[in-house]
N, CA, C and O of each residue as an XYZ file, in Angstrom:
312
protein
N       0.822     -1.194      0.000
C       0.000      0.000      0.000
C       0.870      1.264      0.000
O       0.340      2.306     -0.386
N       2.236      1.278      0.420
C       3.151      2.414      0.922
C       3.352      2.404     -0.682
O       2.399      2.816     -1.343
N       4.077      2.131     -1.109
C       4.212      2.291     -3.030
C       3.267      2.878     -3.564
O       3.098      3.903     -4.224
N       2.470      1.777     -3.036
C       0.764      2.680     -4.192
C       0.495      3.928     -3.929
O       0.290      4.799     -4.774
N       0.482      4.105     -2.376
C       0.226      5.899     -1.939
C       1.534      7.135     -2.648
O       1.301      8.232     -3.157
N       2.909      6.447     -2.433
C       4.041      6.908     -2.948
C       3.514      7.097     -4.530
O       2.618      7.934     -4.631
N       3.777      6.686     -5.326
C       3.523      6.646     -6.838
C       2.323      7.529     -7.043
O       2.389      8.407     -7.904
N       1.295      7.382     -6.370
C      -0.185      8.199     -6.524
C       0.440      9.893     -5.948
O       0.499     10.801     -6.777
N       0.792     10.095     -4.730
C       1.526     11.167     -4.548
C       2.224     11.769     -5.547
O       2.166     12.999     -5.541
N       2.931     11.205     -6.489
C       3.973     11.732     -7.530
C       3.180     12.172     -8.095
O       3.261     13.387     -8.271
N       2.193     11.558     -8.582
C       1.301     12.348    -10.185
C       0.331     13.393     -9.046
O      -0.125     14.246     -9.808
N      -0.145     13.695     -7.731
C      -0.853     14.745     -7.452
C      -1.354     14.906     -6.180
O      -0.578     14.628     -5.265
N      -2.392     15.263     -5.913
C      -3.388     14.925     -4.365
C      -3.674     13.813     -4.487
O      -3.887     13.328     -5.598
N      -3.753     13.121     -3.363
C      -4.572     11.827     -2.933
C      -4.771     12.279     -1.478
O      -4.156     13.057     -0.749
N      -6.042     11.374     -1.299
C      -6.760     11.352      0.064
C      -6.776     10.329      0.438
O      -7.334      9.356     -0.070
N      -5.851     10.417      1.876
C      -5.757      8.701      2.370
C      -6.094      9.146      3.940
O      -6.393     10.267      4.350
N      -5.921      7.661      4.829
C      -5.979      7.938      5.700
C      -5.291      7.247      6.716
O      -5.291      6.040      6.474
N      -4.595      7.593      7.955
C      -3.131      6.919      8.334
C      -3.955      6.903      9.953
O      -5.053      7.423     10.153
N      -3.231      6.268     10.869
C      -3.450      6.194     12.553
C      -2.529      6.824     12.683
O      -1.494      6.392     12.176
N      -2.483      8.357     13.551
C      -1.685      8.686     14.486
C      -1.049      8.251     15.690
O      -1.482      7.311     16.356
N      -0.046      8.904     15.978
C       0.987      7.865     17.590
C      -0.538      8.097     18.784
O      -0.622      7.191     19.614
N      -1.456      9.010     18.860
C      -2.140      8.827     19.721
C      -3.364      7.813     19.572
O      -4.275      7.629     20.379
N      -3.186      7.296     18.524
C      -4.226      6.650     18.170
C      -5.715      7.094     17.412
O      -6.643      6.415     16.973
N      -5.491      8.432     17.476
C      -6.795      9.031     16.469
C      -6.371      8.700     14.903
O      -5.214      8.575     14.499
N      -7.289      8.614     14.306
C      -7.098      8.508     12.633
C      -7.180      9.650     12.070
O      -8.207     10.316     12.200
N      -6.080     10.113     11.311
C      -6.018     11.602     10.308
C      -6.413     10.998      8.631
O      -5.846     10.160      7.930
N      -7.720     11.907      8.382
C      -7.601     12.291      7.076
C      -7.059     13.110      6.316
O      -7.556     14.227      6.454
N      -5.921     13.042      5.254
C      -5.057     14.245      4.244
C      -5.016     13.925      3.298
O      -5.054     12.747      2.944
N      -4.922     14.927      2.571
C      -4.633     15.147      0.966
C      -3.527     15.382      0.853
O      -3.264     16.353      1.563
N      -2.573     14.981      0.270
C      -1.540     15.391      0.765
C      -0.691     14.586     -1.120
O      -0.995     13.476     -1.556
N       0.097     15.356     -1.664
C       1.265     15.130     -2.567
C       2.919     15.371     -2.326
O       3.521     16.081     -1.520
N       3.329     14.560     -3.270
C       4.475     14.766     -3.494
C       5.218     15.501     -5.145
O       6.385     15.699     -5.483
N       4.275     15.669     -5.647
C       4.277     16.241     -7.148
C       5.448     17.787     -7.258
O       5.370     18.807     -6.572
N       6.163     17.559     -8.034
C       7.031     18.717     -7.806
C       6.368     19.979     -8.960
O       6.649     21.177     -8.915
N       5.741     19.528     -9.631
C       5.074     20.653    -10.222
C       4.538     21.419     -9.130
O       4.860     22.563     -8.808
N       3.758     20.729     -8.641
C       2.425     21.045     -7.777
C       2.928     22.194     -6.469
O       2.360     23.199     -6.040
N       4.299     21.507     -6.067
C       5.432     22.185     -4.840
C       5.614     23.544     -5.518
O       5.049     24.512     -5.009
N       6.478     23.731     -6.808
C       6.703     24.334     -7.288
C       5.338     25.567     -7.180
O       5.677     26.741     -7.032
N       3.899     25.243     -7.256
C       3.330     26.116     -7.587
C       2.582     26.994     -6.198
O       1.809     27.947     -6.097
N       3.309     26.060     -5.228
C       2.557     26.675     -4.492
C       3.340     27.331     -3.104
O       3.024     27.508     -1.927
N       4.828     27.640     -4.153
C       6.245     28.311     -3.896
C       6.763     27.644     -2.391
O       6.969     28.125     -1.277
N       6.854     26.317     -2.967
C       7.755     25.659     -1.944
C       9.171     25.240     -2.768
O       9.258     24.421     -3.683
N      10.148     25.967     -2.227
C      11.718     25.319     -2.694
C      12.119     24.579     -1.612
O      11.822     24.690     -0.422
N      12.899     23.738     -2.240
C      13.683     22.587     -1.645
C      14.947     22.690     -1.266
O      15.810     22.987     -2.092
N      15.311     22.405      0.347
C      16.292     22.590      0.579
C      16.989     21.817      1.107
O      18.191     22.008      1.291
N      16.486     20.998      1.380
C      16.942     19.153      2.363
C      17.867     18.806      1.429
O      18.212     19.628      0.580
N      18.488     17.295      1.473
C      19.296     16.565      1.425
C      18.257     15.187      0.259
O      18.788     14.183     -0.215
N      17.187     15.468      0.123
C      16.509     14.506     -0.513
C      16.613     12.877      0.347
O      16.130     11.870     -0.173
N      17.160     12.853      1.406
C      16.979     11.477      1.829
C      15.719     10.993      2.883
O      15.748     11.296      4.076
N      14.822     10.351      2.389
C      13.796     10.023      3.437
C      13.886      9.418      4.740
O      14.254      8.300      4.379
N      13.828      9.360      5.758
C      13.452      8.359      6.730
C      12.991      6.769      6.496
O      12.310      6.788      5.471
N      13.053      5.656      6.909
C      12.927      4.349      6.780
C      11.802      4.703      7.446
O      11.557      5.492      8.359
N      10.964      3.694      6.569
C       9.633      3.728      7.598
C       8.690      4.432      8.103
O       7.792      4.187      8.908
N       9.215      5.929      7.153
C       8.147      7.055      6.642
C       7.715      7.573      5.667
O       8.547      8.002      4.868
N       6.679      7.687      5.442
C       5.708      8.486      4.214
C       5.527     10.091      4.380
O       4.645     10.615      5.060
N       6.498     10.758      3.654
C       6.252     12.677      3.752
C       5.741     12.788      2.367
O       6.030     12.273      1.287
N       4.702     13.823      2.882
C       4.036     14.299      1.968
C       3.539     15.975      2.281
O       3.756     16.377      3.424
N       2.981     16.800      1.438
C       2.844     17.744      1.600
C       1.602     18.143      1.566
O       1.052     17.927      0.486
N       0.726     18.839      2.667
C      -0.315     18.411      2.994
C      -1.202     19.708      2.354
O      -1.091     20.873      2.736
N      -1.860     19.355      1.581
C      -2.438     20.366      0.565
C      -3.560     21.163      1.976
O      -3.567     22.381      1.792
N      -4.190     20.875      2.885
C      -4.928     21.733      3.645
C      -3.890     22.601      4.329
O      -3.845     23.807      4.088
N      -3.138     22.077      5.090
C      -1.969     22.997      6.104
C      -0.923     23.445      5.210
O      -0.305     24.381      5.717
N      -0.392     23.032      3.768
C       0.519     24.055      3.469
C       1.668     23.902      3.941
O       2.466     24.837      4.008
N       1.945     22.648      4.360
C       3.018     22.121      5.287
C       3.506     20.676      4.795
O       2.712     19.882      4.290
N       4.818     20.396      4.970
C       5.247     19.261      5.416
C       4.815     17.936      6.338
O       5.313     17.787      7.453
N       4.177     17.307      5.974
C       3.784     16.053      7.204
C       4.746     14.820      6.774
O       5.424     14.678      5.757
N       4.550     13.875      8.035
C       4.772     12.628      7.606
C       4.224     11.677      8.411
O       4.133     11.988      9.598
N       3.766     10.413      8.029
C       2.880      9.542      8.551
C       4.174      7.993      8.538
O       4.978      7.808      7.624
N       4.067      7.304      9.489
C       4.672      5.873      8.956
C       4.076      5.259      8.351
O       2.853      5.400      8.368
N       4.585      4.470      7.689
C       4.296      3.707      6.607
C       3.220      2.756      6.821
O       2.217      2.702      6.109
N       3.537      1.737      8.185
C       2.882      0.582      8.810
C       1.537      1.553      9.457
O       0.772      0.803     10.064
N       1.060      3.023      9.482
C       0.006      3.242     10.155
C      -1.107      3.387      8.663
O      -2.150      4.038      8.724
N      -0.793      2.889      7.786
C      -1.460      3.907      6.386
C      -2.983      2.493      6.662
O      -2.965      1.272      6.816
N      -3.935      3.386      6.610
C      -5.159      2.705      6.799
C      -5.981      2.706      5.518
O      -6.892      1.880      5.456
N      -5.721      3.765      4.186
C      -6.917      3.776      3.116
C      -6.109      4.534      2.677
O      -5.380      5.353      3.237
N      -6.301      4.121      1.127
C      -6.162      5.558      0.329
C      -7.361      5.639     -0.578
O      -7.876      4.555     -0.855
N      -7.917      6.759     -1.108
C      -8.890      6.861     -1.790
C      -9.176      7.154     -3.459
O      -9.150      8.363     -3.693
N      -9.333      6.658     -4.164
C      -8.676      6.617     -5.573
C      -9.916      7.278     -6.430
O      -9.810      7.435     -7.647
């Protein structure tokens, strides 16, 4: 499922839904599309290396950086 959400992220928004460390469930929209970054004047300044065992994505409501683990991903919505 972590691939499928990864790959779906590249081409745009997707709406999935992950378990938080407290145990509530978050719904986000959230991409990884660099057009999309680009347009909504986010530059890149990291190192490009991910975390093991995490899913970052950029969360189209907050305008922000998130990341969810991988093993909490509950749905994605297609």
């Amino acid at each position: 499922m972590v691939e499928k959400l990864k790959n779906a992220m590249a081409k745009g928004p997707v709406k999935f839904t992950y378990l938080k460390k407290d145990g509530s469930t978050r719904e986000a929209i959230g991409t990884r599309n660099s057009q999309i970054l680009e347009e909504v004047g986010y530059e890149y300044k990291g190192n490009g290396v991910e975390k093991a065992g995490v899913v970052s994505y950029w969360d189209m409501e907050k305008s922000s950086w998130r990341a969810c683990r991988e093993d909490s991903i509950i749905s994605i919505e297609e």
